[in-house]
C-alpha positions as CSV (number, residue, x, y, z in Angstrom):
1,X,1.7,37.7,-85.3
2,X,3.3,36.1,-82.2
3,X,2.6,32.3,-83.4
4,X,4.5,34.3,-86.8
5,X,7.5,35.0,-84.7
6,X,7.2,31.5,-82.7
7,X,7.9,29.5,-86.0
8,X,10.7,31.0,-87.7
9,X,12.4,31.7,-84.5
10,X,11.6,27.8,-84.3
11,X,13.1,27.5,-87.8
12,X,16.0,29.4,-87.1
13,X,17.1,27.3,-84.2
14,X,16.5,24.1,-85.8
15,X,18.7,25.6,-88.5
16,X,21.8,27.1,-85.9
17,X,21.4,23.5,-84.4
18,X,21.9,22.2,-87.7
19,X,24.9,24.2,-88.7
20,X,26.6,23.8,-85.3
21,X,26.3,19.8,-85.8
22,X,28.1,20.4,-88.8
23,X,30.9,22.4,-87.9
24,X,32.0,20.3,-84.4
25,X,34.7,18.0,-84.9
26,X,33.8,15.9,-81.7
27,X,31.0,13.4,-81.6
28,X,29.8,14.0,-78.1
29,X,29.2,18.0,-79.1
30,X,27.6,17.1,-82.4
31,X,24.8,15.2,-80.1
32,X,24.5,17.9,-77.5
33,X,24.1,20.6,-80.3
34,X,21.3,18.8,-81.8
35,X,19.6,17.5,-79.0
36,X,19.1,20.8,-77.8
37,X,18.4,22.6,-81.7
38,X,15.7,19.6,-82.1
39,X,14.0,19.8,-78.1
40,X,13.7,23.6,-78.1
41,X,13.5,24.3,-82.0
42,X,10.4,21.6,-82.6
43,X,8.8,22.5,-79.2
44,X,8.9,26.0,-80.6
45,X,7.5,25.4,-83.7
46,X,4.7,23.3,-82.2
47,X,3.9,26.2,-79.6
48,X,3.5,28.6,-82.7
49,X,1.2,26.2,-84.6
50,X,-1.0,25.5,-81.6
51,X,-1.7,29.5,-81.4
52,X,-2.2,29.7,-85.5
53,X,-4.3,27.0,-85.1
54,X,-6.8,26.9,-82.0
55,X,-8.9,23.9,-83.1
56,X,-6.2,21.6,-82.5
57,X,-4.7,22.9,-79.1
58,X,-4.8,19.6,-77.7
59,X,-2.9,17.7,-80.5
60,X,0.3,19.9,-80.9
61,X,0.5,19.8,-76.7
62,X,0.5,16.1,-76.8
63,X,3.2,16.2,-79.7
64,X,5.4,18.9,-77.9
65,X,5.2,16.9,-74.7
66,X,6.4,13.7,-76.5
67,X,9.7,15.9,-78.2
68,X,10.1,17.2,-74.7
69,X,10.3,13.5,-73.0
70,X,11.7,11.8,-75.8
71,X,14.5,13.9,-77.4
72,X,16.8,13.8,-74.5
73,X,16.4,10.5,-74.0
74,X,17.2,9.8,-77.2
75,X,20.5,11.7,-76.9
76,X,21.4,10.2,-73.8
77,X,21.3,6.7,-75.6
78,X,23.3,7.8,-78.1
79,X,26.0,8.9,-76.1
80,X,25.9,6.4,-74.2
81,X,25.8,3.8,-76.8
82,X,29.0,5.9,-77.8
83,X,30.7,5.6,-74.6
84,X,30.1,2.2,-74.4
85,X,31.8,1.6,-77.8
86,X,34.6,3.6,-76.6
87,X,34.6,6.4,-78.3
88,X,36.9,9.2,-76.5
89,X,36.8,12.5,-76.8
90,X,39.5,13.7,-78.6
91,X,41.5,16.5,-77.5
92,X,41.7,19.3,-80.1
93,X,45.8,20.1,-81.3
């Protein structure tokens, strides 16, 4: 029941993360909303299938651990791959 409520609230924040990519005008925003939908949403989702499924515990904590190192990372080199190609942020009017 819990691992249940672990993946679709995993689901459901992979899918906000989504839709609030979508909707931000600026670039720098778009990569902080789904850096943080993708860390949280996946490492929630593999939480909830390493309690549906106990055999393979070990697996889904390496996994979780590698979203958990490498997704910021990831979203720091893109921003600063932006920055570096001088892309502002623009002021909303």
């Amino acid at each position: 029941m819990f691992a249940n409520t672990l993946l679709v609230l995993g689901g459901i924040l992979i899918f906000l993360g989504s839709i609030g990519m979508l909707t931000q005008k600026d670039l720098y925003t778009r990569i902080q909303f789904g850096g943080i939908a993708d860390t949280v949403g996946t490492f929630t989702v593999l939480i909830g299938l390493a309690l549906k499924t106990q055999n393979e515990i070990f697996r889904f904590i390496i996994i979780g651990l590698l979203v958990l190192l490498i997704g910021p990372v990831l979203s720091h080199a893109i921003a600063h791959s932006a920055a570096y190609n001088k892309i502002r942020v623009k002021d909303n009017e």
